[in-house]
N, C-alpha and C positions, 0 to 999 in steps of 0.2 A: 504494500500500500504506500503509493507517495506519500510526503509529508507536506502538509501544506506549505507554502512558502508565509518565512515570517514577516507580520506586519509592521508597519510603522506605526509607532504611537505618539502623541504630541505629549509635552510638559503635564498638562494638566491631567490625560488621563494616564497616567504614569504615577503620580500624587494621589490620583482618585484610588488605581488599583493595590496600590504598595505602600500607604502610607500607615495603614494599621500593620504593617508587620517591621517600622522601624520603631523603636526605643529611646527613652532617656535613663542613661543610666546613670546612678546616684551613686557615688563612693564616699563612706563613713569611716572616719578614724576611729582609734582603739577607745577614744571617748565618748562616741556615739553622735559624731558632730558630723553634719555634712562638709565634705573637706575638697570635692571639686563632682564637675560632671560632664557627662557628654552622649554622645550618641552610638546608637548599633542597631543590629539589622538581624532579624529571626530567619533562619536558613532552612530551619526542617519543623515540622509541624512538634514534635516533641520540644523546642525550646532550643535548640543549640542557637546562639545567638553571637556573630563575629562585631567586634569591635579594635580599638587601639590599646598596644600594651599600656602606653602612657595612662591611658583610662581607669586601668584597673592598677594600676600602680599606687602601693602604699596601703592599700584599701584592707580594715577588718571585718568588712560588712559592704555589701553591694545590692541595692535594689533596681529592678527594671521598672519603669513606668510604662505604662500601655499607652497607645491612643487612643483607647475610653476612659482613660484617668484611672484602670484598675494596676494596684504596683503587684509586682512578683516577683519572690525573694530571688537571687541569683545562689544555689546550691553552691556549685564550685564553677573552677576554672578548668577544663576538660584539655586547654595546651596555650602556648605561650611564643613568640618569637620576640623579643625585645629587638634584635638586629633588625629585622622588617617592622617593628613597631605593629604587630598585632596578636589577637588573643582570642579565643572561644570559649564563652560561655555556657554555661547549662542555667539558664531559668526556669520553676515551678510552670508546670504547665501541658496543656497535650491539646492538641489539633489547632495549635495556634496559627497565624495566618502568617505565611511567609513570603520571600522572595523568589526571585528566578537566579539564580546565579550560573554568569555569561564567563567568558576569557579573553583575559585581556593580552592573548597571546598576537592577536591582528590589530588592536588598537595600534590605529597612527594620528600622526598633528593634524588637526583641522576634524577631526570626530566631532561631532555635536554631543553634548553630557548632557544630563540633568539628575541633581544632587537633591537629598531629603535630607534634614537632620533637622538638631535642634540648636540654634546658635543662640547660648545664651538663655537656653532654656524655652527658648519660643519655639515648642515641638510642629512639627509636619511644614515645619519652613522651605518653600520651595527654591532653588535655583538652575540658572542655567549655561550652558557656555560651551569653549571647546575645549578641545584638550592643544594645548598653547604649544609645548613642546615635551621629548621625552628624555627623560636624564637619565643617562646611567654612567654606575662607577663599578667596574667588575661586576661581580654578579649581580650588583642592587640595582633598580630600576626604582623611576619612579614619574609619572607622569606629572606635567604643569599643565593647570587650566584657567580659564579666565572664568570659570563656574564662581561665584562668589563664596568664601568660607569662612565662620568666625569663630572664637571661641565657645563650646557645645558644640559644633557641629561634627567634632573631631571621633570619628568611627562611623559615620551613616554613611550609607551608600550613595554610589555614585552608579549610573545607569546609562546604558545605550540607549539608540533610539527603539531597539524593538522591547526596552522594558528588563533586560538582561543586566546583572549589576556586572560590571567589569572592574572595581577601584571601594578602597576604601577614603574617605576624606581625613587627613592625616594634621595639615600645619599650612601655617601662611605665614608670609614675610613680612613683619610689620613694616619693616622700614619702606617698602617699594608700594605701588599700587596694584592692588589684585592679581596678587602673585601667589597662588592656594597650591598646593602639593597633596597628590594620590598615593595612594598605594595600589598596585596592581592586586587583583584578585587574587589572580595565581600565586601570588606571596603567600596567601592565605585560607588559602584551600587545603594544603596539607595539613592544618590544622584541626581539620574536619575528622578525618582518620584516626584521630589520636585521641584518647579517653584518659588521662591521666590523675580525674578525680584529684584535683590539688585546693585543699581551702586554701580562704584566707590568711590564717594564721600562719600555715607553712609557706604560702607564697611573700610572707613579711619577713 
């Protein structure tokens, strides 16, 4: 049976489809104080949920926030890359709404994106752009776009045009103008694979 050929989606229904399966995630220090937060993206109906290491870094306690304002504790940490800057979560939960996750093995410059997160806490925040240029150093990659990104936004997906997430939204260069940095998918796919059940206590 052919497969149908995949469709184009615009911004908006890209935000419509996928913006209940991105997250705010809240990181709590060992005092029970909220100590920083940001965003991530639910990958499998069970709750595995990809974000930035930076995110979960430090963290004695980590809650997910939904986009119906329901939160859900984050169990553990299922794998970790601090060198690529990202991490896999396991959050409370089952048949939860997720992503499509693409590869960002054919992303080239001039791609059109379209980014969700939560910049600053303002959840299902849309943007959009290209992918500006691609940087690498040895093995590291790492895409530049003119997608806008701020602080909060750092783990939510970043999406092709057919709705396929290809990038995680990682950092931006204060000093320059709209100069936002990805992380390729593929960094963090192998993360997927790997169950390594690690709380917070031992990842501190």
């Amino acid at each position: 049976v052919k497969e149908p050929p995949p469709v184009k989606l615009s911004a908006g229904e890209i935000s419509t489809k996928y913006s209940d399966a991105v997250v705010v995630l809240e990181n709590y220090n060992d005092q029970g104080q909220k100590a920083s937060q940001g965003s991530g993206f639910i990958c499998s109906p069970d709750g595995t949920v990809l974000t930035n290491y930076h995110v979960i870094r430090g963290a004695s306690r980590m809650t997910a926030r939904m986009h119906d304002q329901s939160v859900h504790d984050v169990e553990y940490t299922a794998g970790f890359d601090p060198q690529h800057d990202v991490a896999a979560l396991k959050i409370e939960g089952a048949e939860l709404p997720s992503v499509r996750l693409g590869t960002s093995f054919a992303v080239k410059t001039g791609d059109h994106v379209v980014a969700l997160g939560a910049p600053l806490g303002l959840e299902s925040t849309l943007s959009d752009g290209i992918i500006s240029a691609i940087r690498e150093t040895g093995s590291f990659r790492l895409f530049q776009t003119s997608a806008p990104i701020s602080h909060g936004s750092s783990g939510g997906p970043i999406f092709d045009d057919y709705g396929n997430v290809i990038a995680l939204a990682v950092a931006i260069m204060e000093a320059g103008e709209n100069l936002n940095f990805v992380v390729p998918i593929d960094s963090a796919k192998p993360l997927l694979h790997r169950d390594r059940q690690t709380s917070f206590p031992e990842l501190l």
